[in-house]
C-alpha positions in Angstrom: 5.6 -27.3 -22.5 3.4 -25.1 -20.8 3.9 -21.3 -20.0 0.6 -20.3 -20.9 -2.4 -19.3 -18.2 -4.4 -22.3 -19.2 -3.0 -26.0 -19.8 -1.2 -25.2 -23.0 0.3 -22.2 -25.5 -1.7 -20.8 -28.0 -1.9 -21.7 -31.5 -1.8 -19.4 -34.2 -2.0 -19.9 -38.3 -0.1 -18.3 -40.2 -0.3 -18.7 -44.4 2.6 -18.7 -46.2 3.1 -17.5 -49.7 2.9 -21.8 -50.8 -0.4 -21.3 -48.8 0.8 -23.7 -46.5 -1.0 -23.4 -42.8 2.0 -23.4 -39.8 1.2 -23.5 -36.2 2.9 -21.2 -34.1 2.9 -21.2 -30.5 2.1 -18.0 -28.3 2.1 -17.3 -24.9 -1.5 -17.2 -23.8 -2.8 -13.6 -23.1 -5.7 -11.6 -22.0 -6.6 -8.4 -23.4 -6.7 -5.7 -21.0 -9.1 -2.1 -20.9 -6.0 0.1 -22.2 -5.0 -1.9 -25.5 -2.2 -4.2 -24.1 -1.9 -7.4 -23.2 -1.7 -9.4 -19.4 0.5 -13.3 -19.1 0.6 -14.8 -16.6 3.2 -17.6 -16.3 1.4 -20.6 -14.3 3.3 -22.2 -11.2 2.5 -25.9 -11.6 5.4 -26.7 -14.1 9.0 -25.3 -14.4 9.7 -23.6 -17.7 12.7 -23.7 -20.2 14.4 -20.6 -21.0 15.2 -21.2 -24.1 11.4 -22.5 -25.3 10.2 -19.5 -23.4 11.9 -17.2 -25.3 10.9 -18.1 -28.9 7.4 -18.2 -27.5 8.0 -14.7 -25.9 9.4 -13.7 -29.3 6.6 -14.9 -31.8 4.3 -13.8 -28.9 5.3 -10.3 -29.4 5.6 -10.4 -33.0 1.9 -11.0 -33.2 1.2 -8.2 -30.7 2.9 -5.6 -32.7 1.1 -6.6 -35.7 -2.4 -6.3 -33.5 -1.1 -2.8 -32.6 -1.0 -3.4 -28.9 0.4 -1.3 -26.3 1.7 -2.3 -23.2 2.7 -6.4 -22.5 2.7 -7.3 -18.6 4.6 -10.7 -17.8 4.0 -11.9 -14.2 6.7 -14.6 -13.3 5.9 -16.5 -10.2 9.1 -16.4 -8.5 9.4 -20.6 -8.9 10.3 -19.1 -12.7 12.7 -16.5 -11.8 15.4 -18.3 -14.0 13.2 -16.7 -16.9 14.0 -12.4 -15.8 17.2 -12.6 -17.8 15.6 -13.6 -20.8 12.4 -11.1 -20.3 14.8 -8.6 -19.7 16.7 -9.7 -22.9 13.7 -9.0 -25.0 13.4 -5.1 -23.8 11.7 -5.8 -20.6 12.0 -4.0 -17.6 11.0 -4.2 -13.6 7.8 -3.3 -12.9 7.2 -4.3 -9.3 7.6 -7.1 -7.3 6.0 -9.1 -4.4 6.8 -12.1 -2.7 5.4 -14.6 -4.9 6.1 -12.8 -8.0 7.6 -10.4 -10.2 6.0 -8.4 -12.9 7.6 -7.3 -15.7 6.4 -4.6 -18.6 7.2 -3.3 -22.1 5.7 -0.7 -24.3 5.3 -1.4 -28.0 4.6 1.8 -29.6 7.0 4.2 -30.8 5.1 6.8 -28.7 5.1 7.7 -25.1 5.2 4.6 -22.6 1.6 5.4 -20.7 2.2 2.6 -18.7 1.0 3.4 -15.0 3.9 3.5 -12.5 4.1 1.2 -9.6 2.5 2.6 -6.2 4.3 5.6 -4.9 3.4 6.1 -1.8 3.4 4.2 1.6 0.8 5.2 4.5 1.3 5.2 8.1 -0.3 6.5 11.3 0.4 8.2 14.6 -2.3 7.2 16.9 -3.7 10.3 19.7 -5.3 8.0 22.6 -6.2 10.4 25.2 -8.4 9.6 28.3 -10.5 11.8 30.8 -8.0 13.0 32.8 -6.4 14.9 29.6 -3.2 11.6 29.7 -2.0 10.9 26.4 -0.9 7.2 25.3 2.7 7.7 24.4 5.7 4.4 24.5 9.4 4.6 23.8 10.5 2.8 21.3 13.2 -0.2 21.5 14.3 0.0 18.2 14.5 2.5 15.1 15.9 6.4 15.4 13.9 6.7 18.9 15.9 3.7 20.9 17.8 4.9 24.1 16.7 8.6 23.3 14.2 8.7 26.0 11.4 10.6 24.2 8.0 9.6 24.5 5.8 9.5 21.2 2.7 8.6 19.7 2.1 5.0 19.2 2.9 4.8 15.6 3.0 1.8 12.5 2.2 1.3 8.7 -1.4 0.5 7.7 -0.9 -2.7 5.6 -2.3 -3.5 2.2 -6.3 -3.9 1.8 -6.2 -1.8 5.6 -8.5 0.8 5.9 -6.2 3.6 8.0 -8.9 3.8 10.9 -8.2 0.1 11.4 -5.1 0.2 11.0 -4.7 2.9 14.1 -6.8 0.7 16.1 -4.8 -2.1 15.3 -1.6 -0.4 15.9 -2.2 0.7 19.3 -3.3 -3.0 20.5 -0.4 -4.3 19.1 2.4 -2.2 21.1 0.0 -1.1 23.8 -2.4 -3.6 24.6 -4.9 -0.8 24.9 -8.6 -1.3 23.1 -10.0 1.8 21.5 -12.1 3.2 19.2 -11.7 5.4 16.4 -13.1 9.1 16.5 -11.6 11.3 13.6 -8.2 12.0 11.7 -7.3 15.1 13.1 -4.0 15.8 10.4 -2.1 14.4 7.8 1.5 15.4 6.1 3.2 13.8 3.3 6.9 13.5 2.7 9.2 12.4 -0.2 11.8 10.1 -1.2 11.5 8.2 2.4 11.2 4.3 2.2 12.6 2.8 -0.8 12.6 6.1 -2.5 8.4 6.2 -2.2 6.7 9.3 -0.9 4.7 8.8 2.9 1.5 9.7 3.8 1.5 10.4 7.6 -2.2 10.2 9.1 -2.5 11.3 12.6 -5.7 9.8 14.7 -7.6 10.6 17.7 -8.8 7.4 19.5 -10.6 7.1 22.2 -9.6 4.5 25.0 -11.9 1.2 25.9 -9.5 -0.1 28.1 -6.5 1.7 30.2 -4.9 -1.5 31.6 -0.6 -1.1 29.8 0.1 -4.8 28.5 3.4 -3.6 25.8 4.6 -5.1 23.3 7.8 -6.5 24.6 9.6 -6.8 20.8 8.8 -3.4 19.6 7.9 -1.4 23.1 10.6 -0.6 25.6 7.9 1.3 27.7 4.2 2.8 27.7 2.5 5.0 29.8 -0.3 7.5 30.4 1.2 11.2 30.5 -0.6 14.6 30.9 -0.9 15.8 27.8 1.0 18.9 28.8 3.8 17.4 29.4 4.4 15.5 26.1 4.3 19.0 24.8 6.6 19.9 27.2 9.4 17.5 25.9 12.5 19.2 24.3 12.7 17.7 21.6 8.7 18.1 20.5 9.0 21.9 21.5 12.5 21.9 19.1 11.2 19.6 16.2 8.5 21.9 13.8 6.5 18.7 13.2 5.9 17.3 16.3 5.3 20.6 18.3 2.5 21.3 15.3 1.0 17.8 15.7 1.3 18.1 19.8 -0.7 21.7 19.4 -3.2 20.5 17.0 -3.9 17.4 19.2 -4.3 20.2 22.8 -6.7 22.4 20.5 -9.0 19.2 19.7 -8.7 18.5 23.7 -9.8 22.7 24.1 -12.8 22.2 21.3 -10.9 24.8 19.2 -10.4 21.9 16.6 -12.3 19.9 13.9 -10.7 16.7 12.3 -12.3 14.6 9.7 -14.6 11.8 11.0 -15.7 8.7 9.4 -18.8 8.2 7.1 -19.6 5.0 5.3 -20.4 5.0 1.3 -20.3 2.7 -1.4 -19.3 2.8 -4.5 -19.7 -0.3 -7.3 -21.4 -2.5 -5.1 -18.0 -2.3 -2.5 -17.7 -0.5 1.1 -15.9 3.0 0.7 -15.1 4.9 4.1 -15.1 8.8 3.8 -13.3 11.4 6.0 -15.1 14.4 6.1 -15.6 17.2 8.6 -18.6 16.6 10.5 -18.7 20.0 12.3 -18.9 22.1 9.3 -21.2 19.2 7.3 -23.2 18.4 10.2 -26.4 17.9 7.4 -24.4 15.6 5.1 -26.4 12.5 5.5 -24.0 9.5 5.5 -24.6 5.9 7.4 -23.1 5.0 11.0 -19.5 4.2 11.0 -18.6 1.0 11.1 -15.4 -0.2 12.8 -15.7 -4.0 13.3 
């Protein structure tokens, strides 16, 4: 039976004292940079329990004996009736997605080195202003804003693989309508122990508006508008919460020239695209390529 990344377990021989040659089955395994080891459970077959676990347990016999480090199991979640008996065996949760789980243990008697799972989750708050000195702002139909009447930024979570200026431009098409383009972050505040206990990076980004035309997002929206910028400040509860009056005075002192954000350079780094925020004011000689937001 299968649990191996390729068609079959690996064999191993092992000489006995009569030097007799057995065959015992491992789990198959790749090594990875840091000394451990990486299975992956394939999807195409379901899995016994029981066979799994005297596979698991000679598996990790011969690990300890190679003097490796760390073991990660992923389990597609078509084998989630094998967690009990990875926990069983002095595994514990790792992270999990929605087509699998990964599990992790650390061998040594030493300190488990073992990288954490991600920490932190990133959103934005998106400062579309137009020529007239109106700031984009909705009200939102769901969340701690509903029925409060305040008007805010148009705000979301940039998702995995997003790079956070797209993710702003995104963002305000989705609950807005409105096209724009990116022009610089302008601030950024982190938080603890938010969602799911992770920490929150907060980026806030000036746009600049291709289109003015208000088509909302009926779902997420309850309204949108175009509002002096003055009178967003003006709100009570911006003026009475530290946060928002800060981000509502750093986004007038861009509007005044009084303000430099962090603009958007393109480098690359091991043959991929890297995008660099940097302050283009004070590094107005850095050479760095175009931007590139398609």
């Amino acid at each position: 039976m299968s649990v191996s990344t390729s068609s079959s377990s690996v064999e191993e021989q092992v000489i006995t004292p009569a030097k007799e040659v057995e065959q015992i089955q491992l789990l198959a395994a790749v090594e990875d940079e840091y000394g451990g080891v990486v299975v992956k459970i394939q999807d195409d077959q379901p899995v016994d329990s029981e066979v799994f676990t005297s596979l698991l347990r000679a598996s990790m016999s011969q690990w300890k004996q190679k003097r490796k480090k760390g073991v990660w199991i992923k389990l597609p979640i078509r084998h989630s009736n094998l967690v009990d008996a990875t926990v069983k065996e002095g595994f514990r949760y790792h992270h999990a997605e929605p087509d699998y789980i990964m599990l992790v243990h650390w061998i040594p008697e030493t300190v488990d080195t073992l990288p954490p799972n991600a920490s932190h989750r990133v959103g934005i708050g998106a400062f579309v202003v137009n020529s007239k000195r109106e700031v984009l702002v909705v009200q939102e139909a769901s969340g701690f804003f509903r029925d409060t009447g305040i008007w805010k930024l148009p705000t979301g979570v940039v998702n995995e693989g997003e790079d956070i200026f797209r993710a702003a431009v995104r963002e305000v098409k989705e609950e807005t309508g409105i096209e724009t383009e990116f022009v610089e972050i302008l601030a950024f505040r982190e938080s603890h122990k938010a969602f799911f206990r992770k920490s929150d990076l907060f980026f806030v980004c000036m746009l600049k508006p291709l289109t003015f035309e208000i088509q909302k997002q009926d779902s997420e929206i309850a309204a949108a508008q175009w509002m002096p910028i003055e009178d967003y400040a003006a709100q009570p509860f911006v003026k009475e919460n530290k946060q928002f009056d800060c981000v509502a005075q750093i986004c007038s002192a861009k509007l005044d020239k009084d303000y430099a954000g962090f603009t958007l350079g393109i480098t690359t780094s091991s043959g991929k695209t890297r995008y660099l925020y940097f302050n283009n004011r004070n590094m107005a000689n850095l050479k760095i390529s175009g931007d590139d937001q398609q």
